[in-house]
C-alpha positions as CSV (number, residue, x, y, z in Angstrom):
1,X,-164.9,83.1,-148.1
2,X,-167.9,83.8,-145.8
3,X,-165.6,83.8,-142.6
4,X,-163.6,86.3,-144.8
5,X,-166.7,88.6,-145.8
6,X,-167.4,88.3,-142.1
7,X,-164.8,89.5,-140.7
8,X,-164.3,92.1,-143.2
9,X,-167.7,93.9,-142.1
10,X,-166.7,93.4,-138.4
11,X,-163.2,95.4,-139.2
12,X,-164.8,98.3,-141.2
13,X,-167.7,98.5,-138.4
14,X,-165.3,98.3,-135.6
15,X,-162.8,101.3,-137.3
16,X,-166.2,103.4,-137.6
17,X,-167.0,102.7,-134.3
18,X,-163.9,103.8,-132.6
19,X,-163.7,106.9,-134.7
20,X,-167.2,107.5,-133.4
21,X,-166.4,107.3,-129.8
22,X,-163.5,109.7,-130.3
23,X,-164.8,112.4,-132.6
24,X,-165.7,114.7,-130.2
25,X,-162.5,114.7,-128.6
26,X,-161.1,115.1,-131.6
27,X,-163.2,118.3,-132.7
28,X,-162.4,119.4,-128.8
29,X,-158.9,119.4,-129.1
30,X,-158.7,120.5,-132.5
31,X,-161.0,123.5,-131.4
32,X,-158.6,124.6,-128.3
33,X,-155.6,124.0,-130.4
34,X,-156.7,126.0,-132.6
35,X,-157.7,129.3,-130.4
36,X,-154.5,128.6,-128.4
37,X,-152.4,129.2,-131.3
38,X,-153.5,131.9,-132.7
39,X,-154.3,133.7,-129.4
40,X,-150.9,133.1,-128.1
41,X,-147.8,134.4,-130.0
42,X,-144.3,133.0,-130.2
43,X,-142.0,136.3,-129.7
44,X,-141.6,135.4,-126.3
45,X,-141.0,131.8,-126.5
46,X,-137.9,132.7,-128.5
47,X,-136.7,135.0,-126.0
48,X,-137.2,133.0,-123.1
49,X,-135.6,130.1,-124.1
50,X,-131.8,130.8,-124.9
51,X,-130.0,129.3,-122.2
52,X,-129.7,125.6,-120.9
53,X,-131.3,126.2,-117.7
54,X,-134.3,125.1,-115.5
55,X,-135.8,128.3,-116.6
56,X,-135.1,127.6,-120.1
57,X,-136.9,124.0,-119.6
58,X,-140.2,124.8,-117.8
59,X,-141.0,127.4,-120.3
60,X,-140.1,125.5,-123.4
61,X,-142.4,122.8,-122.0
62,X,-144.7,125.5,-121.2
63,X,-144.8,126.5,-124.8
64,X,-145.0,123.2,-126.3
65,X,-148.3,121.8,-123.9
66,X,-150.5,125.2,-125.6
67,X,-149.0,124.0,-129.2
68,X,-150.1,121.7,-131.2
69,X,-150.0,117.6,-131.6
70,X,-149.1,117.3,-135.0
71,X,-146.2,115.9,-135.1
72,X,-145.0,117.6,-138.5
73,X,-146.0,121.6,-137.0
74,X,-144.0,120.6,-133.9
75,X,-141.0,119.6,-135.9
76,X,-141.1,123.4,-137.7
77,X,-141.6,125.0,-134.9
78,X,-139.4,123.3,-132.6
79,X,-136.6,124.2,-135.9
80,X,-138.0,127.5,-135.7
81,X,-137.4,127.8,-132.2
82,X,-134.0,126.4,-132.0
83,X,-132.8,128.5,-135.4
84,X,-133.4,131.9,-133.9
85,X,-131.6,131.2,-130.6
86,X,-133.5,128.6,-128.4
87,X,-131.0,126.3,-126.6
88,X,-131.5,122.6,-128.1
89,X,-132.4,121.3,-124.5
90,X,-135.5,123.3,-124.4
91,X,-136.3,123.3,-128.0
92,X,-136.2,119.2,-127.1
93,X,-138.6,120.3,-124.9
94,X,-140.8,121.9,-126.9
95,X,-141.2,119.2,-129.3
96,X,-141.6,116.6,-126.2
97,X,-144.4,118.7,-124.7
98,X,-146.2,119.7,-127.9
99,X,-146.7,116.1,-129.3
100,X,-147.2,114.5,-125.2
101,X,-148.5,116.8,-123.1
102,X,-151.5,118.5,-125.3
103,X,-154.9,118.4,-124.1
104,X,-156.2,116.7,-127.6
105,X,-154.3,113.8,-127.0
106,X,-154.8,112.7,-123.1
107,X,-158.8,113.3,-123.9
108,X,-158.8,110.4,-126.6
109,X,-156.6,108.7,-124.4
110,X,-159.1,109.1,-121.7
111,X,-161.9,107.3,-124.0
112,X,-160.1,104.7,-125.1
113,X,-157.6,103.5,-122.7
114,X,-159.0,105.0,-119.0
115,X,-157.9,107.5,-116.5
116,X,-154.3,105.9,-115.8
117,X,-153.3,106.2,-119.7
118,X,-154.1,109.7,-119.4
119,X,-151.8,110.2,-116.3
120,X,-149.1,108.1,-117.5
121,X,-149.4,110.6,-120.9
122,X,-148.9,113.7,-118.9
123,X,-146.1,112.2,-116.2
124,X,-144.5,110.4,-118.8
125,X,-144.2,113.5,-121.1
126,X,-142.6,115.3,-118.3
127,X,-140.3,112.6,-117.3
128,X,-139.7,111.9,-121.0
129,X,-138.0,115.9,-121.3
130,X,-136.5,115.7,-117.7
131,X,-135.0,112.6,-119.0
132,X,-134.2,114.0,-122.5
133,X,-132.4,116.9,-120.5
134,X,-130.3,114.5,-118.4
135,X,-129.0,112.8,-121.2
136,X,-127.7,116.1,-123.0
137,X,-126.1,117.1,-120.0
138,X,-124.0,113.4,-119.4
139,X,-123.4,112.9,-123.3
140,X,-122.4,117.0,-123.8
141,X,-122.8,117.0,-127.9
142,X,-121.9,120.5,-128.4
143,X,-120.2,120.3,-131.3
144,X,-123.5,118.3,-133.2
145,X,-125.4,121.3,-131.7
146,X,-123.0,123.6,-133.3
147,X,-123.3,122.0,-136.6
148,X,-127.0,121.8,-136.6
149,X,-127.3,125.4,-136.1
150,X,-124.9,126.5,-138.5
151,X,-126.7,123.5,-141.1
152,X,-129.8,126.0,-139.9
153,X,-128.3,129.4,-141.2
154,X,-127.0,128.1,-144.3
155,X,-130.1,126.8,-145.2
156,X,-131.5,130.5,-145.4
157,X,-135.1,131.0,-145.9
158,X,-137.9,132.9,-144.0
159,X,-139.2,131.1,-140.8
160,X,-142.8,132.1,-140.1
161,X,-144.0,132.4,-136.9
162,X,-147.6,131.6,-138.1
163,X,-148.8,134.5,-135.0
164,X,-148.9,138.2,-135.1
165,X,-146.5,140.1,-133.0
166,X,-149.6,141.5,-131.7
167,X,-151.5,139.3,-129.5
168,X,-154.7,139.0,-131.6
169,X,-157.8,139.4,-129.7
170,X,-160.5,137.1,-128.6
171,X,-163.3,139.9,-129.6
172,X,-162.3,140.1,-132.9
173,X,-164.1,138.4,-135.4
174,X,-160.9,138.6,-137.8
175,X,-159.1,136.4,-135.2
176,X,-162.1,133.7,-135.2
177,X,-161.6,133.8,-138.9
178,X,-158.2,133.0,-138.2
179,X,-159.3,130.6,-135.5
180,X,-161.9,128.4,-138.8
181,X,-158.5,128.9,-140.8
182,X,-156.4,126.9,-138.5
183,X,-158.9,124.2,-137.1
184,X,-159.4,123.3,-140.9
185,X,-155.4,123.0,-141.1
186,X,-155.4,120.7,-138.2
187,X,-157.9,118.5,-139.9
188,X,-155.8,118.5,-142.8
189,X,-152.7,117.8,-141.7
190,X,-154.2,114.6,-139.6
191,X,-156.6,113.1,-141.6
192,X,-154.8,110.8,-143.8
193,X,-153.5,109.7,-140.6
194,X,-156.4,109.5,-138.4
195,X,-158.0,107.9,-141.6
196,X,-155.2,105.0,-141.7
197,X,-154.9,104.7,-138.2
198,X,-158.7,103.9,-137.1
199,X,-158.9,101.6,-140.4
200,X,-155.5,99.3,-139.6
201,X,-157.6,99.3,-135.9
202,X,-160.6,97.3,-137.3
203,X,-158.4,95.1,-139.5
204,X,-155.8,94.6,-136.3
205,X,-159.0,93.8,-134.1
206,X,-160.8,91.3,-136.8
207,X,-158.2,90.3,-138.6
208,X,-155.0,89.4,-136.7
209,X,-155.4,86.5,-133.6
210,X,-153.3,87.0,-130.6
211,X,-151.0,84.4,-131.2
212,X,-149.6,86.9,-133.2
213,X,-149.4,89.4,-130.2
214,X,-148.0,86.5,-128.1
215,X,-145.1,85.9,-130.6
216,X,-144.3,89.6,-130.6
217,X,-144.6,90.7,-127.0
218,X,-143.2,87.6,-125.1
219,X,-145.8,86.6,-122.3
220,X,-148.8,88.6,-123.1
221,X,-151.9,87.9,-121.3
222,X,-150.1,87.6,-117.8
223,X,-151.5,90.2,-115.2
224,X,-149.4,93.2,-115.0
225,X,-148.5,92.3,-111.5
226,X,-146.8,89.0,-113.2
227,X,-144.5,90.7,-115.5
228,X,-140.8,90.2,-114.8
229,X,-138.5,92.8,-115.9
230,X,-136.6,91.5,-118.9
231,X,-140.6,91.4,-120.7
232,X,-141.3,94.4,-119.4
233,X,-138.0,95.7,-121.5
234,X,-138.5,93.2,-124.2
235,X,-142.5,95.2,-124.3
236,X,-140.7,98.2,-124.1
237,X,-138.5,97.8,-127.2
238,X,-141.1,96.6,-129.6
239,X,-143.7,99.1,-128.7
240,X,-141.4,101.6,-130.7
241,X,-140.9,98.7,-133.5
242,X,-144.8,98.5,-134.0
243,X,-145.2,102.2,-134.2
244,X,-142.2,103.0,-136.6
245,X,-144.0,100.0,-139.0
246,X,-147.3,102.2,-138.5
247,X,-145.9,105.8,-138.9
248,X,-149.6,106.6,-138.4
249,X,-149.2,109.7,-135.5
250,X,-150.3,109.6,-132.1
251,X,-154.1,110.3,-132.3
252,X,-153.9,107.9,-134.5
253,X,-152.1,105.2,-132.9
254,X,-154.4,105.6,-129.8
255,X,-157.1,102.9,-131.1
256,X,-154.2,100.8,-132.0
257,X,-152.8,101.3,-128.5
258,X,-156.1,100.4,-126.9
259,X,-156.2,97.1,-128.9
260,X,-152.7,96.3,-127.9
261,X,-153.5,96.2,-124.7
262,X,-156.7,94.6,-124.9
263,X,-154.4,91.9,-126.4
264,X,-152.4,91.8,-123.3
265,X,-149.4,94.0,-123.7
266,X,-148.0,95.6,-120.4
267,X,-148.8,98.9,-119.6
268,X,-145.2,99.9,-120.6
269,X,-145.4,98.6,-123.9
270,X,-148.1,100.4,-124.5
271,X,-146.8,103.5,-123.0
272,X,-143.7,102.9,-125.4
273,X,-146.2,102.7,-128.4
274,X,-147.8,105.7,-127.3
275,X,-144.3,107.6,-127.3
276,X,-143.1,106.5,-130.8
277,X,-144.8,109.1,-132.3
278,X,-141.4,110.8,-132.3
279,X,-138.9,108.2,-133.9
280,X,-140.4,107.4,-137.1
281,X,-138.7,107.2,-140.2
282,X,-140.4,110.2,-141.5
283,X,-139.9,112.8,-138.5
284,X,-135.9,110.8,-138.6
285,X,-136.0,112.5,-142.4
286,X,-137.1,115.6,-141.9
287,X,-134.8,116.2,-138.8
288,X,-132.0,115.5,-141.3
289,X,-132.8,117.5,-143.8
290,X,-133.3,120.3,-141.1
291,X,-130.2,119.6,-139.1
292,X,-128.0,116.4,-140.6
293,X,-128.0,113.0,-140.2
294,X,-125.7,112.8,-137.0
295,X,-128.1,115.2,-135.1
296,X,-131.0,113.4,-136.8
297,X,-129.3,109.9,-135.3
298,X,-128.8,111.8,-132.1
299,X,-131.9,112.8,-131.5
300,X,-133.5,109.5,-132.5
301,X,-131.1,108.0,-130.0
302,X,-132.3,110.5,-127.2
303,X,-135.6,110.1,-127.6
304,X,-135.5,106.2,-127.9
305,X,-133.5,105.8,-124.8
306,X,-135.7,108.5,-122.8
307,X,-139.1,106.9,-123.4
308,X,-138.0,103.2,-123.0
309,X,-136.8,104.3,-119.1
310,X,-139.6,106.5,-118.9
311,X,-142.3,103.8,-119.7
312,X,-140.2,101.7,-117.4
313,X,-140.4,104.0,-114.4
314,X,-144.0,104.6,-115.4
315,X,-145.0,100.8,-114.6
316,X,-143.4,100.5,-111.4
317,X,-144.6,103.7,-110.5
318,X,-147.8,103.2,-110.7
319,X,-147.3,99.1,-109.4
320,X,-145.9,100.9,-106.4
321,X,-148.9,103.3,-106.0
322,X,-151.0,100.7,-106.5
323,X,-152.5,101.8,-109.9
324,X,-151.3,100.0,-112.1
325,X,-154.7,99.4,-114.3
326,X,-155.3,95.6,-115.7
327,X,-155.6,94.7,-119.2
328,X,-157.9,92.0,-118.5
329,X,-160.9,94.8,-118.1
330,X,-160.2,96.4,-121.2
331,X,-163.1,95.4,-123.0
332,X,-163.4,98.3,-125.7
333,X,-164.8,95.6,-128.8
334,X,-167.1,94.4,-126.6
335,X,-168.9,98.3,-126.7
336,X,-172.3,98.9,-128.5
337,X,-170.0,102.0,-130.6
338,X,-173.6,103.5,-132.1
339,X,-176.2,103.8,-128.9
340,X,-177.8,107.0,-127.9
341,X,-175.9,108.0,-124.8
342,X,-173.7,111.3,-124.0
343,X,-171.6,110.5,-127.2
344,X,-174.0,111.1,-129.4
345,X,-175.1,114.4,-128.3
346,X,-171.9,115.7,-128.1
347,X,-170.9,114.5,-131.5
348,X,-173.8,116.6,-132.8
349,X,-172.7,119.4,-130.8
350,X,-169.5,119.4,-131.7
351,X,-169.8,118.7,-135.7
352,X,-172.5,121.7,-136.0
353,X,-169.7,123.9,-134.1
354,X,-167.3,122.1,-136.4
355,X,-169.3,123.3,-139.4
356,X,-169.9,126.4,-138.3
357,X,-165.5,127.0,-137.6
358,X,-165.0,125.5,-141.4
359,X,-167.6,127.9,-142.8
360,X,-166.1,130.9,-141.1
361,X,-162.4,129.9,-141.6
362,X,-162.6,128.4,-145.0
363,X,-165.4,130.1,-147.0
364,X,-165.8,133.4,-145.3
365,X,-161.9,133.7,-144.4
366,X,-160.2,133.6,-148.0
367,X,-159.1,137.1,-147.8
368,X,-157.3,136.3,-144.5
369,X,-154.1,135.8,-144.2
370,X,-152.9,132.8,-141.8
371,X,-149.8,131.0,-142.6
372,X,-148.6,127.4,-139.9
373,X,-145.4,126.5,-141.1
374,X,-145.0,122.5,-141.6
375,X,-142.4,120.5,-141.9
376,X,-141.1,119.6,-145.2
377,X,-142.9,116.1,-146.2
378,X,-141.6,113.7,-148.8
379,X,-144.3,114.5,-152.1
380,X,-144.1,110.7,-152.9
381,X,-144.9,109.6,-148.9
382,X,-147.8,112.2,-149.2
383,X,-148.9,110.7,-152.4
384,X,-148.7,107.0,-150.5
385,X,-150.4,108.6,-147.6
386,X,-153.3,110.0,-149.9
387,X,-154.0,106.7,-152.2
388,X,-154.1,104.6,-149.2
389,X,-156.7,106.8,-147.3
390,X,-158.9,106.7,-150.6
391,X,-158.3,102.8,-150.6
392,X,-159.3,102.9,-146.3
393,X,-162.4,105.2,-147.3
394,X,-163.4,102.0,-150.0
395,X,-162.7,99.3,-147.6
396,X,-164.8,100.4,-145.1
397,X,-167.9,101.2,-147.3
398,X,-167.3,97.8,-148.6
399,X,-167.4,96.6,-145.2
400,X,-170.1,98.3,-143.8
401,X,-172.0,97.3,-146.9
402,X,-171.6,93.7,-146.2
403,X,-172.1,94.2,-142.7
404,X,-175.6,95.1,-143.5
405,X,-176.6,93.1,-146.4
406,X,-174.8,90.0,-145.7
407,X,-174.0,89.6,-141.8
């Protein structure tokens, strides 16, 4: 029982502790998110991206790295795109850039997992779409692309662009209103995740031993250099597997990431994880009720086979270059989370500029008008989500609690 009580304040210490390391990251991104999306409007996106071409590609990827990460507002605008006359290559695209190649995500992955992560995040992302595009081109579904557009127009509806056709301006103080408004949406569309995600961290990192990592990735603990191929692909398969049992998002999966490889997983598998974000039961859902199953199946299919070669090329890529960064120095539980160093300051910083956006946005801003289109979620999912936040926000009192009194 005592080993247990232990263990349970190390968990709930460790889960604050990484979410302290990466909040100001997380109010970053969620702050330049947020201006980019209001201060750049989506009328040209739609007419720039109707054909199949190069053209088409660049500027859907364009579009998608100034969106946001949130993996549901991708999906609706990525169907937003694609129902008013994107080609599905670059609306592909889009959703591929907006959920890889955003600047939120490669600055947590720069605290937690180093400077390679972060460069295998933005390469990856490309190769991931150049892959993607490939794919479509050799496999020529035209008639699922048909369907899903026609499944699109019968659905009916207003889309909402969630912009003004006017670009809004940066002086006014409407638009920083606007600016509050969204940054508190992106908090609430993430936190149950980011909640769930840094809490199954602590309990991963006190909780479960590494034979367990050793049974599910063959040969962990080898140096990178000592992987043979078939692990590599073996690493590569069930990096996917461990985020679709998760479901938890990307920035939320980035702590979980960093312990996986702390555990010894290759950087491939990790890279997989870090892909996943995009075939999940949930997003698989929600692409079916926007498009049908067979697209939905399709596009899981696409997106599974592109980021399995991608994370593939991406280790012997960087092996080549000589790169390749060694698990063995991961040492991120080994961190005092709490000190007094650059962190802290700029946690301070950025939650009084936090503050200051809710207040604004959500207090002042009532009276403003600011609609984000989100993907339709499942109510009961939603309700799951929400419970087991509230049971993550219990735990780790608990935890710390113990950690004080008894540890």
């Amino acid at each position: 029982m005592s080993s247990f009580l232990i263990s349970w304040g190390e968990a709930a210490y460790t889960s604050l502790g990484f979410f302290w390391m990466a909040l100001w990251a997380f109010i970053l991104g969620y702050i330049l998110s947020s201006m980019i999306q209001i201060f750049v409007t989506e009328d040209r996106m739609k007419r720039s991206m109707g054909d199949e071409g190069g053209k088409s590609m660049l500027l859907g990827t364009f579009f998608g790295f100034i969106s946001s990460s949130c993996s549901f507002s991708a999906l609706a605008s990525t169907k937003s795109l694609f129902k008013k006359g994107a080609s599905f290559v670059s609306s592909i695209a889009f959703l591929l850039a907006s959920t890889n190649l955003v600047i939120e995500l490669g600055i947590v992955i720069s605290i937690f997992l180093g400077w390679q992560f972060v460069v295998g995040e933005y390469v990856g992302g490309a190769l991931l779409i150049l892959i993607s595009w490939i794919l479509v081109k050799i496999l020529r579904p035209k008639k699922l692309i048909e369907k899903a557009r026609k499944n699109l127009k019968d659905q009916g509806g207003m889309d909402h662009d969630g912009h003004n056709e006017e670009k809004e301006k940066i002086n006014s103080s409407k638009s920083w209103t606007k600016v509050g408004k969204q940054y508190f949406m992106e908090w609430k569309m993430v936190w149950k995740d980011v909640t769930i995600g840094f809490t199954i961290a602590g309990l991963v990192a006190a909780f479960v031993p590494d034979s367990f990592f050793e049974s599910l990735f063959i040969n962990t603990g080898n140096s990178e250099s000592e992987f043979g191929f078939f692990t590599l692909l073996e690493h590569t398969l069930i990096g996917p597997v461990a985020a679709f049992l998760t479901f938890i998002g990307s920035m939320g999966n980035i702590p979980l990431a960093a312990l996986l490889y702390g555990k010894g997983v290759s950087f491939a598998g990790v890279m997989a994880f870090i892909f996943s974000d995009l075939v999940v039961f949930p997003v698989l859902r929600i692409n079916a009720k926007y498009y049908g199953w067979k697209m939905s199946l399709f596009i899981l299919f696409l997106l599974f086979s592109a980021l399995v070669i991608t994370s593939l090329v991406l280790h012997y890529g960087f092996d080549f270059a000589g790169i390749l960064p060694d698990g063995r120095q991961q040492e991120i539980l080994s961190q005092s989370f709490f000190k007094v160093d650059y962190s802290f300051y700029l946690n301070i910083a950025f939650l009084i500029i936090s503050g200051v956006l809710i207040y604004f946005g959500f207090f002042k801003g009532k009276k403003v008008k600011h609609h984000k289109e989100m993907a339709p979620k499942s109510p009961l999912l939603e309700r799951v989500l929400k419970w087991l936040a509230f049971g993550c926000y219990i735990w780790l009192v608990a935890g710390i609690l113990i950690k004080i009194f008894y540890v």
